[in-house]
KEKE-461080 format. One record per residue (C-alpha): residue in three letters; x, y, z. Coordinates in steps of 0.05 Angstrom, whole numbers, padded with zeros to 5 digits, always signed. Example, Ala and Ser with C-alpha at 12.3 -4.5 7.8 and 13.67 -1.06 7.14 Angstrom:
BEGIN
ALA+00246-00090+00156 SER+00273-00021+00143 
***
This chain:
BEGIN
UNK+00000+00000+00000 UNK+00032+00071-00016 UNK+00021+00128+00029 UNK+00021+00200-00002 UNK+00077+00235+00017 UNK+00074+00288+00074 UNK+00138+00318+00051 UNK+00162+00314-00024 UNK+00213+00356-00071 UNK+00185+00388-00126 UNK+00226+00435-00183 UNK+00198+00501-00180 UNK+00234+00568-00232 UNK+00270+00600-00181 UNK+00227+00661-00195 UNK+00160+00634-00175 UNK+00199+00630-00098 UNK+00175+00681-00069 UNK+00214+00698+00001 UNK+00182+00715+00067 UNK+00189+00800+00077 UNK+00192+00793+00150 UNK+00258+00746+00149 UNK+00299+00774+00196 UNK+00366+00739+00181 UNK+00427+00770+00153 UNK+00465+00725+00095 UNK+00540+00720+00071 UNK+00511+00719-00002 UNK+00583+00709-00030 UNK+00612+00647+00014 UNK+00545+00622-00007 UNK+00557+00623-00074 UNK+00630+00589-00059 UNK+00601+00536-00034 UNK+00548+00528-00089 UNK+00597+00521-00137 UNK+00644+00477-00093 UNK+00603+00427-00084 UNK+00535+00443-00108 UNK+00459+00455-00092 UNK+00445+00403-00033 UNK+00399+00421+00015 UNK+00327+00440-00016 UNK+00290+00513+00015 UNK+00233+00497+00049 UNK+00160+00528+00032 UNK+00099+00535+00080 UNK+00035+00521+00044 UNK-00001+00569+00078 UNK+00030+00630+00060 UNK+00064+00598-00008 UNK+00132+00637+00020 UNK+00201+00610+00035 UNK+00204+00586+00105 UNK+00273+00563+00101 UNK+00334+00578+00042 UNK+00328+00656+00037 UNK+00394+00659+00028 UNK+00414+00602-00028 UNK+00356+00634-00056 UNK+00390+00693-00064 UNK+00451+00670-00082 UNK+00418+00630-00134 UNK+00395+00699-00169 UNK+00454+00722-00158 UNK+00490+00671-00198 UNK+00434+00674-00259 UNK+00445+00749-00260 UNK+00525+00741-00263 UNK+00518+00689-00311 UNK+00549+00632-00278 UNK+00546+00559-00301 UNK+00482+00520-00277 UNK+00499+00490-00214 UNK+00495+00415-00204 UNK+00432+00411-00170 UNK+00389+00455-00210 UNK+00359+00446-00272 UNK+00337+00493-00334 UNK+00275+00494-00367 UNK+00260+00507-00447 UNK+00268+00591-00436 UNK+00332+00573-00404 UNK+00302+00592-00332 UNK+00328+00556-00267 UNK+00283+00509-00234 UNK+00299+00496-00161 UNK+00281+00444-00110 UNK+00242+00451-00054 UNK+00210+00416-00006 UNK+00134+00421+00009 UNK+00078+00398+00047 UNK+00089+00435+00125 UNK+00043+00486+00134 UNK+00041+00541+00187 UNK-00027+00546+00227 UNK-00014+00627+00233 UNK+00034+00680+00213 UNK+00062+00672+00295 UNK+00084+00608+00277 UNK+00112+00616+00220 UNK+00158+00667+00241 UNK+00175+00628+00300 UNK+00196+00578+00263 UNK+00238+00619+00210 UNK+00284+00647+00275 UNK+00289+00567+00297 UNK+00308+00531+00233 UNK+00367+00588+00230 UNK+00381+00581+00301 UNK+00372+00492+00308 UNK+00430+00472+00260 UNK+00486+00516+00310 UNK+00456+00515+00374 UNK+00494+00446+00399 UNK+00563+00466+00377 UNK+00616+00426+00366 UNK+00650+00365+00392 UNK+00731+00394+00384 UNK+00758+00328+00375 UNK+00721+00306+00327 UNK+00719+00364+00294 UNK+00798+00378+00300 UNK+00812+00305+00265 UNK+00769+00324+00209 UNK+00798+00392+00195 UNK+00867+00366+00211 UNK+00850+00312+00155 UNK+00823+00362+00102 UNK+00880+00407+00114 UNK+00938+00361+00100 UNK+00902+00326+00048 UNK+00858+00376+00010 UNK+00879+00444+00016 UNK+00816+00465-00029 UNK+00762+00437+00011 UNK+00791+00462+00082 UNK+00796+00530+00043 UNK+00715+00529+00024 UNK+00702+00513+00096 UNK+00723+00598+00100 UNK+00750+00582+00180 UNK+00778+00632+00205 UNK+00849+00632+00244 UNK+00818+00645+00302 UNK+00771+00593+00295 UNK+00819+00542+00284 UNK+00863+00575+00348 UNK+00808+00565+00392 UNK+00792+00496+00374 UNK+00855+00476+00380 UNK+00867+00499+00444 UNK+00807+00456+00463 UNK+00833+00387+00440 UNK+00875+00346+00476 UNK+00930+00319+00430 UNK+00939+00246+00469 UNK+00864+00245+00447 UNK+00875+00249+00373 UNK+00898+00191+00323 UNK+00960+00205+00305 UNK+00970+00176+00241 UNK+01003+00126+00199 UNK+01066+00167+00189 UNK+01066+00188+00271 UNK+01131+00135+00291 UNK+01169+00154+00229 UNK+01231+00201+00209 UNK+01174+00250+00187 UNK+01164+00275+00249 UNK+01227+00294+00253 UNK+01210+00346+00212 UNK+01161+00376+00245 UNK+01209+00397+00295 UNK+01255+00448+00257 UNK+01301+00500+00288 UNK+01268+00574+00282 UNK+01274+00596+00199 UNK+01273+00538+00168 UNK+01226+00504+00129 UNK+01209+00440+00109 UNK+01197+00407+00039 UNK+01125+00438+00035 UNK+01152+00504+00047 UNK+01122+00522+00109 UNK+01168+00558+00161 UNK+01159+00544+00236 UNK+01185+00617+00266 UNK+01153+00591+00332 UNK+01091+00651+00336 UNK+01029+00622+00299 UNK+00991+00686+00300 UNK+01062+00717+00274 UNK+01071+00672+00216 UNK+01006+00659+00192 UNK+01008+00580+00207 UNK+00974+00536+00258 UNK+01006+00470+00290 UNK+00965+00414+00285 UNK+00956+00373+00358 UNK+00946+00302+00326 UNK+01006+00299+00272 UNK+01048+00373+00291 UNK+01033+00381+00215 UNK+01034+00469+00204 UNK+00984+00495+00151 UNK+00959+00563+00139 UNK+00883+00558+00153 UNK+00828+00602+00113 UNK+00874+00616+00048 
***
């Protein structure tokens, strides 16, 4: 027996999405559009039946026009109908039962996806990872040097994995006398805020975070 769907994706032009006036939330339109072309449209805006206006994606919406405007490539995610417009997904079926709700619930699907924070270890492996191995996806993560100074100050480095290379001659390396630098040209002066590079606590590995 098949059940009609209480939530479904549909492809809408990106003109007929219409966004809700009284959104109070502020966007970084451009890292948006980074990340849009990084690694494409994933996550579908959201639209409440009632009112027929975005609920959730104001601001890939507006990055989205933003894009058609400049010209840029269709992004994977999105496709074009015959006039060469940009059809969008989004999810529909939740309806608000006022205009109170509705903005209430605009403030907490901003607020939800931040509110729990981080686990640093966790999140310290994974950045340690993308850094050493992909330079280009830690860079469209846009984290600060801050950022990555205060995480790492909360990690504990017995607590990290230290790697396949950890017991070997490499490590070695990692401990060079002031002005030098190593065979990936980073120089370990001994001042990260100084130098512009950040010690990693699982593998000592220095990279220069949010190039």
């Amino acid at each position: 027996m098949s059940l009609p769907a209480p939530r479904h994706i549909t492809f809408i032009p990106l003109a007929d999405l219409p966004p809700d006036p009284a959104n109070p939330k502020r966007h970084e339109v451009e890292r948006i559009i980074a990340s849009i072309k990084d690694h494409g449209f994933i996550e579908a805006p959201v639209v409440d039946e009632r009112t027929g206006l975005v609920i959730a994606g104001h601001g890939r919406r507006k990055a989205l026009i933003e894009m058609q405007v400049r010209g840029e490539p269709t992004p994977d995610g999105i496709l074009v109908d015959d006039d060469g417009g940009w059809l969008i997904p989004v999810t529909r079926g939740w309806a608000s039962t006022s205009d109170r709700q509705a903005h209430a619930v605009l403030i907490l699907l901003n607020r939800l996806p931040t509110a729990g924070g981080w686990e640093p270890e966790a999140l310290a492996e994974i950045l340690e990872d993308l850094a050493t191995s992909d330079t280009d996806l830690f860079d469209s993560l846009c984290i600060s040097d801050e950022e990555m100074e205060e995480l790492l100050r909360q990690v504990d480095p017995e607590g990290l994995p230290q790697g396949p290379d950890a017991e070997t001659s490499d490590r070695e390396e990692r401990h060079l006398e002031d002005g030098f630098e190593d065979d990936r040209g980073y120089a370990d002066s001994g001042d990260n805020e100084r130098s512009g590079t950040l010690s990693c606590p699982a593998c000592g590995h220095l990279f220069s975070p949010g190039r």
